[in-house]
C-alpha positions in Angstrom: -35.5 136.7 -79.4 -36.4 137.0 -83.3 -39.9 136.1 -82.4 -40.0 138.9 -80.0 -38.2 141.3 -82.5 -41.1 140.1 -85.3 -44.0 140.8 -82.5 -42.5 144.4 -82.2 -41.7 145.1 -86.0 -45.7 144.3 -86.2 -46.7 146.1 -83.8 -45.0 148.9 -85.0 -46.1 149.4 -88.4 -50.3 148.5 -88.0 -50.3 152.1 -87.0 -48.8 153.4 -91.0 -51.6 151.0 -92.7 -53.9 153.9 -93.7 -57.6 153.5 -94.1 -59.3 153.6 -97.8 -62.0 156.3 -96.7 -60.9 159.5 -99.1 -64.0 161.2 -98.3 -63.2 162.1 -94.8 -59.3 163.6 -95.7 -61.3 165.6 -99.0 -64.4 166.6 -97.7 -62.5 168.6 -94.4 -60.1 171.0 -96.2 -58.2 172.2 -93.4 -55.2 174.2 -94.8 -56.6 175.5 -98.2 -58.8 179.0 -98.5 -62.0 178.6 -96.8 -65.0 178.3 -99.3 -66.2 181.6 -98.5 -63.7 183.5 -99.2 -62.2 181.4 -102.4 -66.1 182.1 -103.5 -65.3 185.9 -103.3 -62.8 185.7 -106.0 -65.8 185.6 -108.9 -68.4 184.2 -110.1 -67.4 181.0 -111.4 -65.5 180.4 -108.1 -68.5 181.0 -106.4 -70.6 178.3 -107.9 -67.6 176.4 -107.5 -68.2 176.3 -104.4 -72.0 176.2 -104.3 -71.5 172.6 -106.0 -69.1 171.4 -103.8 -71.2 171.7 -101.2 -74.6 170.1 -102.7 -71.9 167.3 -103.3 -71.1 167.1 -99.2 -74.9 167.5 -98.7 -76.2 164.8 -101.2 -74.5 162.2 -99.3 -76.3 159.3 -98.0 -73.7 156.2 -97.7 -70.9 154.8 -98.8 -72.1 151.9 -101.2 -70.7 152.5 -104.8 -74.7 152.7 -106.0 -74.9 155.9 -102.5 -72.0 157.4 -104.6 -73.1 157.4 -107.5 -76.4 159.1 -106.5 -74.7 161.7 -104.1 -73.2 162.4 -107.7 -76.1 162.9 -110.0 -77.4 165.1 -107.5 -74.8 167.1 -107.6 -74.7 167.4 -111.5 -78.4 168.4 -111.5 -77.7 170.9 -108.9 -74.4 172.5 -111.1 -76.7 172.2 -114.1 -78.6 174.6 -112.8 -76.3 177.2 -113.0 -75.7 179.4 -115.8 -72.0 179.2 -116.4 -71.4 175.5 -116.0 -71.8 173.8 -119.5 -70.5 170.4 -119.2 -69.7 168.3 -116.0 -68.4 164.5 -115.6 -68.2 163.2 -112.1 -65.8 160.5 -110.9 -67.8 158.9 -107.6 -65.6 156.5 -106.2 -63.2 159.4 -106.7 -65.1 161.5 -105.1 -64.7 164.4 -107.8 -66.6 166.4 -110.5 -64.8 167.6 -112.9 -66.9 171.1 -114.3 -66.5 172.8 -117.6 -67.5 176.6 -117.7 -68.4 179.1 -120.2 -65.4 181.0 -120.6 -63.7 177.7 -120.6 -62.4 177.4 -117.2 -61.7 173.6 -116.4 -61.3 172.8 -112.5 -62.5 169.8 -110.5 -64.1 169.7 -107.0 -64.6 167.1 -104.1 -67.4 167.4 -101.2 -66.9 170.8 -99.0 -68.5 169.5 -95.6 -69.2 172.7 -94.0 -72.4 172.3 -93.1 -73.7 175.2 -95.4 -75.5 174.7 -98.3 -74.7 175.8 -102.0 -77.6 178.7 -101.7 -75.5 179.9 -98.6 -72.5 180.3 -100.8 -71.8 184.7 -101.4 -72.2 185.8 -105.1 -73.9 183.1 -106.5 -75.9 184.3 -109.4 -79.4 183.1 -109.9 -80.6 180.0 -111.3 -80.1 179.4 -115.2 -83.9 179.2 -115.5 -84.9 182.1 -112.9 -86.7 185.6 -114.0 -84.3 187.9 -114.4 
């Protein structure tokens, strides 16, 4: 009878052991303001956004060297824009923490939408573009 009692106890909990794969439960926001409407709230939001998703798009794998590379792609990409003026990223954490000019601090993880950053409303142009 305890052996049978164990079995069950066993049995029971596998299903609670969570997996270690942040990505997929940061990357899908289901429940917060979609990305195109958070990106109408200004300008900053908006490349906010942009960023987050040339983070989602970047990746490749899940090897620590993948992440890190799915990273400096998107710090080249945010780096790019006018307002951001210092960014850190935290790969296995899957976050980038961004600095802008007016001193706004906020982090973002991967927004797998399947748009790009370019498709993200009232992003300003490129630091470097004509004006």
């Amino acid at each position: 009878m305890r052996g049978f009692l164990s079995v069950i106890l066993i049995v029971a909990a596998l299903p609670s052991c969570r997996s270690y794969d942040l990505e997929s439960r940061l990357a899908h926001q289901k429940g917060v303001v979609p990305p195109d409407k958070f990106a109408r709230y200004g300008r900053e939001q908006a490349e906010e956004m942009a960023i987050g998703r040339e983070y989602a798009h970047a990746r490749t794998g899940s090897s620590p060297a993948d992440l890190e590379k799915q990273a400096e792609t998107a710090i080249s990409y945010a780096r790019s824009l006018p307002d951001v003026t210092d960014i850190q990223a935290d790969p296995l954490g899957h976050r980038l923490t961004i600095h802008f000019r007016s001193g706004w601090l906020t982090m973002v993880n991967p927004i797998d939408d399947g748009k790009r950053g370019a498709d993200t409303p009232g992003l300003p142009a490129p630091a470097g573009a004509a004006r």
